[in-house]
N, C-alpha and C positions, 0 to 999 in steps of 0.2 A: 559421515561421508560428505566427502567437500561437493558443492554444484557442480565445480569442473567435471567431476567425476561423474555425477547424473548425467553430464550433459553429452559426456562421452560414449556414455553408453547408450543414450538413444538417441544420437549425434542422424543416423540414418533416416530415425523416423521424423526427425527436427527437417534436416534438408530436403526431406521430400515431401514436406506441409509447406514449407518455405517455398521453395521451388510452387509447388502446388499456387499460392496464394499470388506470386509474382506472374503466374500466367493466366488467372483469375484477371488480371487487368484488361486484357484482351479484349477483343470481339470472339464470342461463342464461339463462332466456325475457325477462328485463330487460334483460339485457346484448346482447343481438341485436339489439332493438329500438333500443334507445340508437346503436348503431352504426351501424344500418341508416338511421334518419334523424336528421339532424342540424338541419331545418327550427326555426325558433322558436318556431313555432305549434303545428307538430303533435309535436312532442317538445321543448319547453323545456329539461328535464333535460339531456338527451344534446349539445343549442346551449350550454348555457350550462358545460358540462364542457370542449365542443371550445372555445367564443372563449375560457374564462378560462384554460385549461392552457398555451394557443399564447400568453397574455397573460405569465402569471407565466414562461415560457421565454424570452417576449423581453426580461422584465429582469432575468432571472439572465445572460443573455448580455451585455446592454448595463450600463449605470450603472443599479446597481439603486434604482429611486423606489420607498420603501418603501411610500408614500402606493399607488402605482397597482398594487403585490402585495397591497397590504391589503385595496383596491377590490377585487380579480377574486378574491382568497382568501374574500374576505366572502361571494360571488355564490355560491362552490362551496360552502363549507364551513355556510350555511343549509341548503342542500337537504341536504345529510347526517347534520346533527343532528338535523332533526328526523325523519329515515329510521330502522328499527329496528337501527343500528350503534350498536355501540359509540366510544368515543372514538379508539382502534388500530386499526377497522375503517374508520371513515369517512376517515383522512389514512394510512392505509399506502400510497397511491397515490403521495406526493409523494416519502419516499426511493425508490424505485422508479425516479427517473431518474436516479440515480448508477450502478445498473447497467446502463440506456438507452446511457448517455455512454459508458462505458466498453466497453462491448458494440460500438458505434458507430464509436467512435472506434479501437479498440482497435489497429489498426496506426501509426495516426499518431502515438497515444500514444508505443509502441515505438521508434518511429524519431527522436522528437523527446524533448527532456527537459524533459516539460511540468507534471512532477512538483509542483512546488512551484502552478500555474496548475490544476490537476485540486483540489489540496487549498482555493483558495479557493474555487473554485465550489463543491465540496462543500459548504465549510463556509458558503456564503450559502443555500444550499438547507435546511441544521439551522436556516438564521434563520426560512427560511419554514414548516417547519415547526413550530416556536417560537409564532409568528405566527398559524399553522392553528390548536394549540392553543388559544390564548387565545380565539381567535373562537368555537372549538365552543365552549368551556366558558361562555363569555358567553351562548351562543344556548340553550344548556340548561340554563343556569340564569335564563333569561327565561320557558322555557317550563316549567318545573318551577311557578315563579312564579303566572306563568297558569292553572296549574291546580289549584293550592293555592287561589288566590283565588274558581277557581271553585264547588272547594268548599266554602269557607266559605257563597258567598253559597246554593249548594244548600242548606244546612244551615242557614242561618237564615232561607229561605223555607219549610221541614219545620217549623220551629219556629214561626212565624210560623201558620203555617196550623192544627197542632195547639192554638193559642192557649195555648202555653204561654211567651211572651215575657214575662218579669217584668223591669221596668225597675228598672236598679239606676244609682245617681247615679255620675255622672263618669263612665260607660260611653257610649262613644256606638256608633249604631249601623253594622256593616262595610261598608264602601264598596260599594253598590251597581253603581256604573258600569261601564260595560262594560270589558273590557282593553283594552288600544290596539294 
């Protein structure tokens, strides 16, 4: 029996150790909640953790579409950037399912010589977090951004109202418009 095949069939108990372990990151009283409901409305956080972890499982399992791990990696990995994690704090959840599989799997493993099928999966899962990376770092340096801008424009409404704005040529003045 090929791993894909193991992994198919306890794909349910995989996603929801996975999920499990991702909400383990938490603060206690966050991480209960998160668990406790998984609704869209009343806890988006905790939905949008369970549909995207059971998403990226099912194509590290399948032929992985980098397109639709980027999709659900994008969904998770906004809400952790801009959470007060760090960049090792917010994606330590994703290696986390190499000891899932392993843990899981661990007699079949034994019994079958799946050796060489264990180390691709691993190594698609360092793609996804590869992957993770670059999104948080793009999300926080959006938001770094945003708030650099904001205070500029703080500081040239202080300026503005002490009436001390001296117009100097070929300066124009800092973009006021809102962020996007």
């Amino acid at each position: 029996m090929a791993l894909s095949e193991l992994l198919e069939r306890k794909k349910a108990s995989l996603a929801d150790q996975w999920f499990d372990q991702a909400v383990a990151t938490y603060p206690e009283e966050s991480s209960s909640f998160l668990k406790r409901k998984k609704d869209q409305f009343q806890n988006p956080v905790g939905h949008t953790l369970a549909e995207h972890t059971e998403a990226i499982l099912n194509e590290l399992i399948g032929p992985m579409d980098r397109e639709k791990v980027a999709a659900s990696l994008d969904r998770i990995v906004r809400i952790r950037a801009i959470q007060d994690f760090s960049a090792s704090q917010a994606l330590a959840f994703i290696p986390t399912l190499k000891g899932i599989v392993r843990r899981e799997l661990a007699k079949d493993l034994a019994k079958q010589d799946m050796a060489e099928d264990l180390r691709l999966f691993e190594e698609r899962l360092d793609q996804v977090l590869l992957m993770a990376f670059d999104i948080f770092m793009s999300v926080r340096q959006r938001v770094y951004e945003i708030k650099c801008e904001e205070v500029k424009r703080l500081y040239y409404q202080v300026i503005r109202r002490a009436d001390v704005v001296v117009p100097i040529p070929q300066q124009e003045e800092p973009d006021l418009k809102p962020p996007e």
